[in-house]
N, C-alpha and C positions, 0 to 999 in steps of 0.2 A: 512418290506419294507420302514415305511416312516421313519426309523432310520437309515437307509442308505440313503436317501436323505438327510434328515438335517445335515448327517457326511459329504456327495459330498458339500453342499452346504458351510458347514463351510471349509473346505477345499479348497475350489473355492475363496471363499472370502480371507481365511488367504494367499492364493496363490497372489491376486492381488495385495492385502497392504506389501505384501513383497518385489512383484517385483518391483514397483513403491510408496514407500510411500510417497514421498513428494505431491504428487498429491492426495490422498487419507485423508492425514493429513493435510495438507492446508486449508486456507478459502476461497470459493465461495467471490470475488470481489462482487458478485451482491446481495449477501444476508447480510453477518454482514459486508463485508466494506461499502456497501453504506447504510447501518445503521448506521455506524460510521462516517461518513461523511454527514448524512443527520442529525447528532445530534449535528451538528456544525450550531447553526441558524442566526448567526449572518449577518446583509448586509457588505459586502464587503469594505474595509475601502482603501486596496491597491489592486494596479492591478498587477501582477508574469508575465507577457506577455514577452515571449523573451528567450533567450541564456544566460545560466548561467553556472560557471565554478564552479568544484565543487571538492578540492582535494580527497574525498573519494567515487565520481563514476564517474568522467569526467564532459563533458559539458552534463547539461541537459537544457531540449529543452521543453520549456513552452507554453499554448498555453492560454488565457485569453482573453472572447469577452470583449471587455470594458461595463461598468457596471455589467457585469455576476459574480457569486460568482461562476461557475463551472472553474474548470482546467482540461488539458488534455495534453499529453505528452510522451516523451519518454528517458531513458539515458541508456544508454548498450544496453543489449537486455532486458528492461524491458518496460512495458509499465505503464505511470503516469495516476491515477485518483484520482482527489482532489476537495476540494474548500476551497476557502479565506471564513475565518468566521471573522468580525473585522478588525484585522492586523494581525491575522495570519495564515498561510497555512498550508493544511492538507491535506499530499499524502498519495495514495496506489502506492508502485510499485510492479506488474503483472509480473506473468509469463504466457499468454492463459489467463485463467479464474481462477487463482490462485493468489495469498498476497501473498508475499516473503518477504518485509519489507512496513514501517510505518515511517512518519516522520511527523514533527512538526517548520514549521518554524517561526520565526518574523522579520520583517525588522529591521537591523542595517546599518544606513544611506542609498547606495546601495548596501550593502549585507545582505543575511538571515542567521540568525543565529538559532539553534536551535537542535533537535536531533531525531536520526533514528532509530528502535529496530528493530527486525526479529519478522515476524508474530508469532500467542501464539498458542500452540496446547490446544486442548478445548477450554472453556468459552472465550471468550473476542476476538479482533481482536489483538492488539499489547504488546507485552512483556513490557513495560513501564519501568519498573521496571530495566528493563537490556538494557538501553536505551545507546547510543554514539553518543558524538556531530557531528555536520553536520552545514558544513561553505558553503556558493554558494555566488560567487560577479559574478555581472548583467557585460557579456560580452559587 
Protein backbone atom coordinates (compact mmCIF):
# COMPACT_ATOMS: atom_id res chain seq x y z
CA UNK A 1 0.00 0.00 0.00
CA UNK A 2 2.54 2.70 0.79
CA UNK A 3 4.23 1.87 -2.68
CA UNK A 4 1.21 2.94 -4.28
CA UNK A 5 1.27 6.00 -2.49
CA UNK A 6 4.80 7.23 -3.04
CA UNK A 7 4.12 6.01 -7.05
CA UNK A 8 0.42 8.61 -6.82
CA UNK A 9 2.52 10.88 -5.17
CA UNK A 10 5.42 10.93 -7.76
CA UNK A 11 3.14 10.92 -10.23
CA UNK A 12 1.12 13.96 -8.80
CA UNK A 13 4.32 15.76 -8.60
CA UNK A 14 5.86 14.91 -12.11
CA UNK A 15 2.12 15.88 -13.34
CA UNK A 16 2.46 19.48 -11.90
CA UNK A 17 6.27 20.24 -13.16
CA UNK A 18 5.05 19.31 -16.43
CA UNK A 19 1.97 21.12 -16.66
CA UNK A 20 3.47 24.21 -15.60
CA UNK A 21 7.21 24.22 -15.25
CA UNK A 22 8.21 27.67 -15.52
CA UNK A 23 6.63 28.12 -12.29
CA UNK A 24 8.01 25.22 -10.65
CA UNK A 25 11.57 25.87 -12.06
CA UNK A 26 11.76 29.41 -11.36
CA UNK A 27 13.13 31.33 -8.25
CA UNK A 28 10.96 32.48 -5.23
CA UNK A 29 11.73 36.55 -5.74
CA UNK A 30 11.52 36.44 -1.90
CA UNK A 31 14.11 33.92 -1.13
CA UNK A 32 17.42 34.02 -3.42
CA UNK A 33 16.49 37.14 -5.21
CA UNK A 34 16.20 39.24 -2.27
CA UNK A 35 19.39 37.52 -1.13
CA UNK A 36 20.85 38.55 -4.16
CA UNK A 37 19.80 41.87 -3.69
CA UNK A 38 20.44 42.14 -0.04
CA UNK A 39 24.18 41.16 -1.08
CA UNK A 40 24.55 44.33 -2.77
CA UNK A 41 25.48 46.49 0.51
CA UNK A 42 26.65 49.23 -0.87
CA UNK A 43 24.70 53.12 0.20
CA UNK A 44 23.16 54.40 -2.82
CA UNK A 45 25.49 56.81 -4.85
CA UNK A 46 22.60 57.61 -7.67
CA UNK A 47 18.94 57.83 -7.63
CA UNK A 48 17.03 55.47 -10.93
CA UNK A 49 13.65 57.61 -9.85
CA UNK A 50 11.41 57.98 -13.04
CA UNK A 51 10.51 56.82 -16.98
CA UNK A 52 13.12 55.32 -18.77
CA UNK A 53 13.12 54.16 -22.47
CA UNK A 54 14.59 50.91 -23.10
CA UNK A 55 14.93 49.43 -26.81
CA UNK A 56 14.94 45.85 -25.37
CA UNK A 57 11.64 45.96 -23.07
CA UNK A 58 9.94 49.54 -23.75
CA UNK A 59 9.59 52.38 -21.25
CA UNK A 60 10.28 51.09 -17.69
CA UNK A 61 8.85 52.85 -14.92
CA UNK A 62 11.11 53.34 -11.71
CA UNK A 63 10.31 54.15 -8.58
CA UNK A 64 13.33 55.45 -5.92
CA UNK A 65 12.43 57.35 -2.33
CA UNK A 66 15.23 59.73 -2.35
CA UNK A 67 18.10 58.68 -0.20
CA UNK A 68 16.50 54.82 -0.26
CA UNK A 69 18.77 52.20 -1.96
CA UNK A 70 15.39 50.14 -2.50
CA UNK A 71 13.79 50.27 -6.11
CA UNK A 72 10.44 49.24 -7.34
CA UNK A 73 8.78 49.12 -10.54
CA UNK A 74 7.36 47.80 -13.53
CA UNK A 75 7.95 47.41 -17.67
CA UNK A 76 5.70 44.92 -19.62
CA UNK A 77 3.95 42.76 -17.61
CA UNK A 78 6.75 42.27 -15.35
CA UNK A 79 7.16 43.61 -12.10
CA UNK A 80 10.85 45.45 -10.93
CA UNK A 81 12.48 44.70 -7.57
CA UNK A 82 15.90 46.06 -7.04
CA UNK A 83 18.41 48.33 -5.19
CA UNK A 84 21.23 50.83 -6.07
CA UNK A 85 24.29 49.45 -4.51
CA UNK A 86 27.08 52.42 -5.17
CA UNK A 87 26.28 53.47 -8.86
CA UNK A 88 25.01 50.66 -9.76
CA UNK A 89 21.42 49.05 -10.15
CA UNK A 90 20.31 45.74 -9.42
CA UNK A 91 16.81 44.41 -10.78
CA UNK A 92 14.68 41.34 -10.47
CA UNK A 93 11.89 41.42 -13.14
CA UNK A 94 8.77 39.23 -11.64
CA UNK A 95 6.33 37.45 -13.07
CA UNK A 96 3.66 36.88 -9.48
CA UNK A 97 6.25 35.55 -7.23
CA UNK A 98 8.61 34.34 -9.78
CA UNK A 99 12.57 35.69 -11.52
CA UNK A 100 12.15 35.63 -15.19
CA UNK A 101 15.26 37.91 -15.66
CA UNK A 102 18.22 39.80 -13.94
CA UNK A 103 19.95 42.92 -14.72
CA UNK A 104 22.81 45.04 -13.83
CA UNK A 105 22.97 48.57 -14.69
CA UNK A 106 25.65 51.77 -14.28
CA UNK A 107 25.01 55.17 -15.19
CA UNK A 108 26.48 56.57 -18.45
CA UNK A 109 25.84 60.22 -18.40
CA UNK A 110 21.84 60.07 -18.51
CA UNK A 111 21.69 56.66 -19.59
CA UNK A 112 22.31 53.07 -17.81
CA UNK A 113 24.23 50.91 -19.51
CA UNK A 114 24.81 47.44 -18.52
CA UNK A 115 23.29 43.90 -19.06
CA UNK A 116 20.27 41.41 -18.41
CA UNK A 117 20.31 37.27 -18.31
CA UNK A 118 17.16 35.06 -17.83
CA UNK A 119 16.97 33.62 -14.43
CA UNK A 120 19.45 30.18 -13.56
CA UNK A 121 17.66 26.98 -12.90
CA UNK A 122 19.29 25.48 -9.64
CA UNK A 123 22.06 27.10 -7.57
CA UNK A 124 22.45 30.84 -8.19
CA UNK A 125 19.65 33.59 -9.13
CA UNK A 126 21.04 34.77 -12.77
CA UNK A 127 22.65 33.15 -15.76
CA UNK A 128 25.57 35.65 -15.87
CA UNK A 129 27.39 33.94 -17.92
CA UNK A 130 24.84 34.27 -20.88
CA UNK A 131 24.23 37.79 -20.01
CA UNK A 132 22.97 40.60 -23.19
CA UNK A 133 23.51 44.15 -23.12
CA UNK A 134 20.72 46.48 -21.83
CA UNK A 135 20.72 50.33 -22.81
CA UNK A 136 17.70 52.66 -20.81
CA UNK A 137 18.08 56.68 -21.47
CA UNK A 138 16.07 58.64 -18.62
CA UNK A 139 12.61 59.78 -20.50
Amino acid sequence: MRRKHSLWLAAVLIGLATSNPVQVLAKKVGVEGRAWLDAQKDPAVINVNGTWDSDEWGAVHLRQSEGSRDVSGSVGGYEITGVVSGNRLFMLFSAGDYIEYCAVLSPDGNNMMGTYSNRKRGKGVCQEDKSRPMYMTKK
